[in-house]
Structures are given as C-alpha cells and as structure tokens.
N, C-alpha and C positions, 0 to 999 in steps of 0.2 A: 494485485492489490486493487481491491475497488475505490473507486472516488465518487465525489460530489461533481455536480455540474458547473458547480462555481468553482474548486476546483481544476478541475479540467479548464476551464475559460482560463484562470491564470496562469496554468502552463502554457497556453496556447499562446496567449498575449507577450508573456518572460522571456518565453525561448526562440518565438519566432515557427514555430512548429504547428505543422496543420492536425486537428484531434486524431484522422485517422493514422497517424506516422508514428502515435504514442500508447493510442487506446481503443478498444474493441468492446462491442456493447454485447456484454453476456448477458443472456434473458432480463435485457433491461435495465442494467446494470453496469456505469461504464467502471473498466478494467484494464489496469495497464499492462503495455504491451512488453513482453521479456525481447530480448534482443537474440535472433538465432543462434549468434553463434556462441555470446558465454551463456547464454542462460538466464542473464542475469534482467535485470531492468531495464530498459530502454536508455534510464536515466542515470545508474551508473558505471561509471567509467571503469573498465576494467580490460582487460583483453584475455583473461582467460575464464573456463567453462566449471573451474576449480572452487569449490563451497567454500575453500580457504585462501583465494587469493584476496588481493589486497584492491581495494575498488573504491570510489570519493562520489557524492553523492551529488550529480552537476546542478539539481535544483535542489540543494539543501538548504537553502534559506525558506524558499516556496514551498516544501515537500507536502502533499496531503498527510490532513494526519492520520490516516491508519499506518504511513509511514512513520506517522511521527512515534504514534504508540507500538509499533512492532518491536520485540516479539510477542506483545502478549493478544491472544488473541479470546475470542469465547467459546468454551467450550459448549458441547449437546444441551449442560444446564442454566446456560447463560451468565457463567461463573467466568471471570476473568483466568486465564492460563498462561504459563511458557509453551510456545509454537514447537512442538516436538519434531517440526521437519526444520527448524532455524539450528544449526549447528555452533550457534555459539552461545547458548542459555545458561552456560554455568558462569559468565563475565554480569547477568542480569540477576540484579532481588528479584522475589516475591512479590507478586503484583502490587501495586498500591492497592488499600482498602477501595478508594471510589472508580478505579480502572473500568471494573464491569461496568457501571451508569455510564461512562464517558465510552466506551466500545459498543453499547446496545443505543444510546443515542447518534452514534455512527450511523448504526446497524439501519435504524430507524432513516435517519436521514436518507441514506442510499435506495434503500426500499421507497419509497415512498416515492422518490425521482423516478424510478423504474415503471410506478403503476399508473407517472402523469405522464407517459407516451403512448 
C-alpha cells in the first residue's frame, strides 16, 4: 500500500516505529512493508498467512487512506474498481460516484512526493 510522507511521519510518531521497520521506498514511492510471515501488513495483527483469517488493524484509527479506501482501487482507465486480488468484494458496494477524484488525487499526491527526491 503506498503512502504519503506525512503519513508515514504519523505512523512513525503513533507507534513508536522507525520508517524503515514498516516501509520501503519503491521507485520513489513510500510502501508498506507486509510482515514475512502472514503476508499480511506489518500493521495487522493476525498470525496466520490465510486471505481469510481473522486480523484488527493496530493503527486503525491513524490508517493512511488508500487503507482507508481499499478495496477500491483504479483501474488502466482511471475508473474507480473492486481490487480483484481483495477476497472479500462481494461484503463491498459499488464504488462511490466521487471515489475515482479521491483515489487519482491519492495517486497524484504519492507521485509527485516520489519526483521531490
């Protein structure tokens, strides 16, 4: 899941947690770290590797929001979607109408932190 800088800063600050323990900068782009062994988030609690175990979100008050907005992501035509690798899309409506604008100004924010390093 990519994040924001500011972002990232308030995980760091919340948890007590140093940036590289949680996120890794993919081409410029910081990106949270899954945890080896379930798979899963760094930051949810789970202990198994299983798409349908049962897991609490330990910074869910703080969560970035592409956490907040998952599962909908943007498709090739910058159309809001359900995430076809998220195995639980059928518990989620149909995007909101303004989802796209609020996911491409994500999109935008992320980008744009990547090409000021």
């Amino acid at each position: 899941m990519p994040i924001t800088k500011a972002e990232a800063a308030r995980l760091a600050r919340r948890t007590g947690m140093k940036l590289e323990d949680f996120s890794w900068d993919n081409n410029g782009a910081l990106t949270l770290l899954n945890n080896e062994s379930t798979r899963a988030c760094v930051f949810l609690l789970t202990d198994s590797a299983n798409h349908d175990a049962e897991g609490l979100c330990s910074v869910y008050e703080i969560r970035p929001k592409g956490c907040q907005t998952y599962p909908y992501v943007l498709n090739e035509n910058d159309q809001a979607i359900l995430d076809k690798g998220c195995p639980h899309t059928t518990q989620f409506p149909s995007p909101p109408e303004d989802m796209s604008i609020t996911l491409l100004n994500l999109e935008e924010r992320i980008l744009q932190e990547g090409q000021g390093d």
